[in-house]
N, C-alpha and C positions, 0 to 999 in steps of 0.2 A: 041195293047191292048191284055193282056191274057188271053185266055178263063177260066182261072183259077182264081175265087176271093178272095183273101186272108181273106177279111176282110166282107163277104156278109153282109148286113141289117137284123139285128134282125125282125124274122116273116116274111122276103121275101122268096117268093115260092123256097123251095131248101136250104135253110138254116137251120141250127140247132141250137138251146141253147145246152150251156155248161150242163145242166142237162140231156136233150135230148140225148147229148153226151156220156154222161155216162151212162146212161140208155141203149141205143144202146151197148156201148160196154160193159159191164156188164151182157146184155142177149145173146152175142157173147160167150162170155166170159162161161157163164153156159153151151149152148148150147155146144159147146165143151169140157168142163170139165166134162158132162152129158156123150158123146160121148166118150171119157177116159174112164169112170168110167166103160160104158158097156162094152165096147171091152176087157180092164183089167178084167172082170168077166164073160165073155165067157170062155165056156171052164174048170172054177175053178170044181175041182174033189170035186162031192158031200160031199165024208167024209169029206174033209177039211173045205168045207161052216160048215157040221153041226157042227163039233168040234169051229169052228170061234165064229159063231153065239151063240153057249150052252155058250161060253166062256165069249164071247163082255154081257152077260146077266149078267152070273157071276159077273164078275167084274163089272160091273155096278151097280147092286144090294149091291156089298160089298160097294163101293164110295158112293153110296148115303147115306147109314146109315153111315159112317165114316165122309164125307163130305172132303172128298180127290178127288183128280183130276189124270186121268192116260190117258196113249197114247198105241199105237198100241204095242210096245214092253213091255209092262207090261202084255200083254197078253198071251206071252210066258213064262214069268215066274211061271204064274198061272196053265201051262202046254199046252199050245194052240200050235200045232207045226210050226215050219216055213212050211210058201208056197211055192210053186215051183218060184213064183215071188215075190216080195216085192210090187209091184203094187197091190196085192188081196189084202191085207187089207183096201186101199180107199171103196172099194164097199162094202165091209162087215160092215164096220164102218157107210156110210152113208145108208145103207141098214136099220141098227138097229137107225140111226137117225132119219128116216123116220119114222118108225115104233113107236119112241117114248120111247123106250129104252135109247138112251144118247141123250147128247145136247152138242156142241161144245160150250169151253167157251176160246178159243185161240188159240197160241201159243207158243211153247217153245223148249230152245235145246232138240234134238234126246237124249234119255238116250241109243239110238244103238250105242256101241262102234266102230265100222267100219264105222259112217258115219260122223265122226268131228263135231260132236254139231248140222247139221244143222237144218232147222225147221221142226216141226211136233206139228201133229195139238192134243190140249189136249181136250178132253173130261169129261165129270160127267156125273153119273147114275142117272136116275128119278125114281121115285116113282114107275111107271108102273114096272121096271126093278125087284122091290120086288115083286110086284106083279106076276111077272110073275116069278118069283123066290120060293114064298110061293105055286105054283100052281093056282096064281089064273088067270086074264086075257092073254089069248094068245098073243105071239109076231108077 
């Protein structure tokens, strides 16, 4: 017999539900994409956070009055410069999501020409993002 149960009894000690399951690996899942997200922002040279972040406001402020959607390379075009790594933009982005500045609303091809379409995550500006754009609540 194998110590290994393919198929254990729902609710028997050691066993897990399929939501359980995912739940588990989901908070795996963050838990290291959290762990990413620092280490990729270690180290990032202050003038670039603040140039980022004045940026990631900007344009979030423009999108929300517009009600357009934009991604991390549109923030270069606004004048934000590249990173020394392509990785800084994850933390700057979910920095300013935290904070209540943007809100992910998907995915879509890369409009970066060097990276074949692949996926990247799209964003919108909130309200707050005016606001903090008109001078008024802090980010």
């Amino acid at each position: 017999m194998s110590a290994i149960n393919d198929n254990p009894t729902p609710g028997a000690p050691g066993s897990v539900t399929e939501p359980e399951q995912q739940s588990l690996l989901t908070d795996e899942g963050q838990i290291r994409k959290d762990a990413g997200m620092h280490l990729a922002d270690i180290g990032t040279d202050e003038w670039w956070r603040d140039c980022c972040d004045r940026g990631i406001v900007a344009l979030a402020a423009q999108t929300y009055r517009t009600g357009a959607t934009f991604q991390a390379f549109d923030l270069i075009d606004i004048g934000v410069p590249e990173p020394d790594s392509p990785n800084r933009w994850g933390p700057r982005l979910l920095a300013a999501a935290r904070a209540g500045i943007v809100e992910p609303v998907g995915y879509g091809p890369s409009k970066r020409p060097t990276v074949a379409k692949s996926a990247a995550r799209i964003w919108r500006g909130t309200a707050l993002a005016v606001r903090v754009m008109d001078g008024g609540a802090a980010a």
